[in-house]
C-alpha angles and dihedrals in degrees: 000000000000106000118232118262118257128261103246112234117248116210099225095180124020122178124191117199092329119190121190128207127212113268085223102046116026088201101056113088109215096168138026152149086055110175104168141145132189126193132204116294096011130145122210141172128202108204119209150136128255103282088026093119095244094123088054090043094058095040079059094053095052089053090256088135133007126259101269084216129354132042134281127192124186109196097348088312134101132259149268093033116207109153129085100232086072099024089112079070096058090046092064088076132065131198132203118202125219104250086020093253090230119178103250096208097066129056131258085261095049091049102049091053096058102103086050095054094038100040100033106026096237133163117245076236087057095042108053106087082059088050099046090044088059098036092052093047090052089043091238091121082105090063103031096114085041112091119224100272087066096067138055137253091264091057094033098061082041088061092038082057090044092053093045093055100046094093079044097226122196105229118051122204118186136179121224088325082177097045112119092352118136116234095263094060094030083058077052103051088044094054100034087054084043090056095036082051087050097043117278124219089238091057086050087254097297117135112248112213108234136205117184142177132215139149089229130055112183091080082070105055112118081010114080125031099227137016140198144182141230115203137155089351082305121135113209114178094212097190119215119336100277086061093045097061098036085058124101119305100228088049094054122012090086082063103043095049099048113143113257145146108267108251121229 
């Protein structure tokens, strides 16, 4: 019997001799040399400790600040994308904040429905079967009047991931999603981007492809598909697990001993 034809892979991030600057100074290099490419429905890690440059790494990546060298294409166009006539290009990828950077005058809903008014000019009347819909799914309808002060770190970085996902990109970029969390949200965040890798309801059951950063990585094994460090302004693309552990001690073992509750 003849086999079905495979499903050809889609780059959906290459980067070409990518150097990154520093958020804070425009002028300090904390990457380079950053030859990467990610393809549809991956699921990726980038290991590093804190001042690592991982954060600004992964700003770059959304398009928050420009490649300070190299080149850097997000579905075939260039980045960092600015102007409106591509802007449907930007909008296929989403991007989590660590701490979630909510706005503290309106409310979770109102936060949440943000892309929607903004995006698609919709009213927060239109937009709330989207909203409920999220909020339900991430278990924050309890807090949705409350505004983010109200609520703690655990709950704050859950709101900054529903409002990344209402325009429902397809590439999902987050920053430290296990950072400061307690076990019971940490066991949360682990099984929601499992389910966001595999395809999520919310997502209408397509895969979403996933980078994320993080200063341990034991939390990821059996989780993401590749991982890479970041380490003394030094890119290493790492592979799958088996290839990460068998990498070089020095590179790794900070990662890898990291203090941490033990995860049932």
């Amino acid at each position: 019997m003849e086999q079905p034809a495979a499903k050809p892979e889609v780059t959906v991030i290459r980067m070409e001799r990518v150097a990154v600057s520093s958020m804070q100074d425009p002028e300090t290099v904390v990457a380079e040399d950053i030859n990467w490419t990610v393809q549809a429905g991956a699921y990726w890690v980038i290991g590093g400790l804190q001042g690592s440059g991982k954060s600004d790494f992964l700003m770059m990546t959304g398009g928050v600040i420009p490649p300070l060298r190299g080149r850097y294409r997000l579905f075939g166009e260039e980045m960092p994308i600015f102007d409106d006539a591509r802007l449907q290009v930007r909008l296929r990828l989403g991007l989590v904040f660590d701490g979630g950077q909510l706005f503290n005058h309106l409310t979770v809903r109102e936060n949440v429905a943000l892309p929607l008014r903004y995006h698609r000019n919709l009213t927060q009347a239109q937009a709330e079967p989207e909203v409920r819909a999220v909020l339900e799914a991430m278990d924050l309808m309890p807090w949705a009047d409350s505004t983010p002060g109200a609520l703690g770190r655990n709950w704050q970085k859950r709101v900054g991931m529903a409002r990344a996902l209402m325009l429902k990109p397809e590439v999902l970029l987050v920053d430290n999603p296990l950072g400061g969390l307690d076990l019971r949200h940490m066991q949360w965040w682990l099984g929601f981007l499992g389910q966001l890798s595999k395809g999520h309801g919310l997502m209408g059951g397509r895969p979403v492809t996933l980078v994320l950063t993080t200063a341990d990585l034991r939390p990821w094994k059996g989780r993401a598909h590749q991982f890479a460090v970041l380490k003394d302004r030094r890119w290493t693309l790492l592979g799958n697990w088996e290839q990460l552990e068998a990498a070089s001690g020095e590179l790794v073992q900070e990662l890898l001993t990291v203090e941490q509750t033990k995860m049932e």
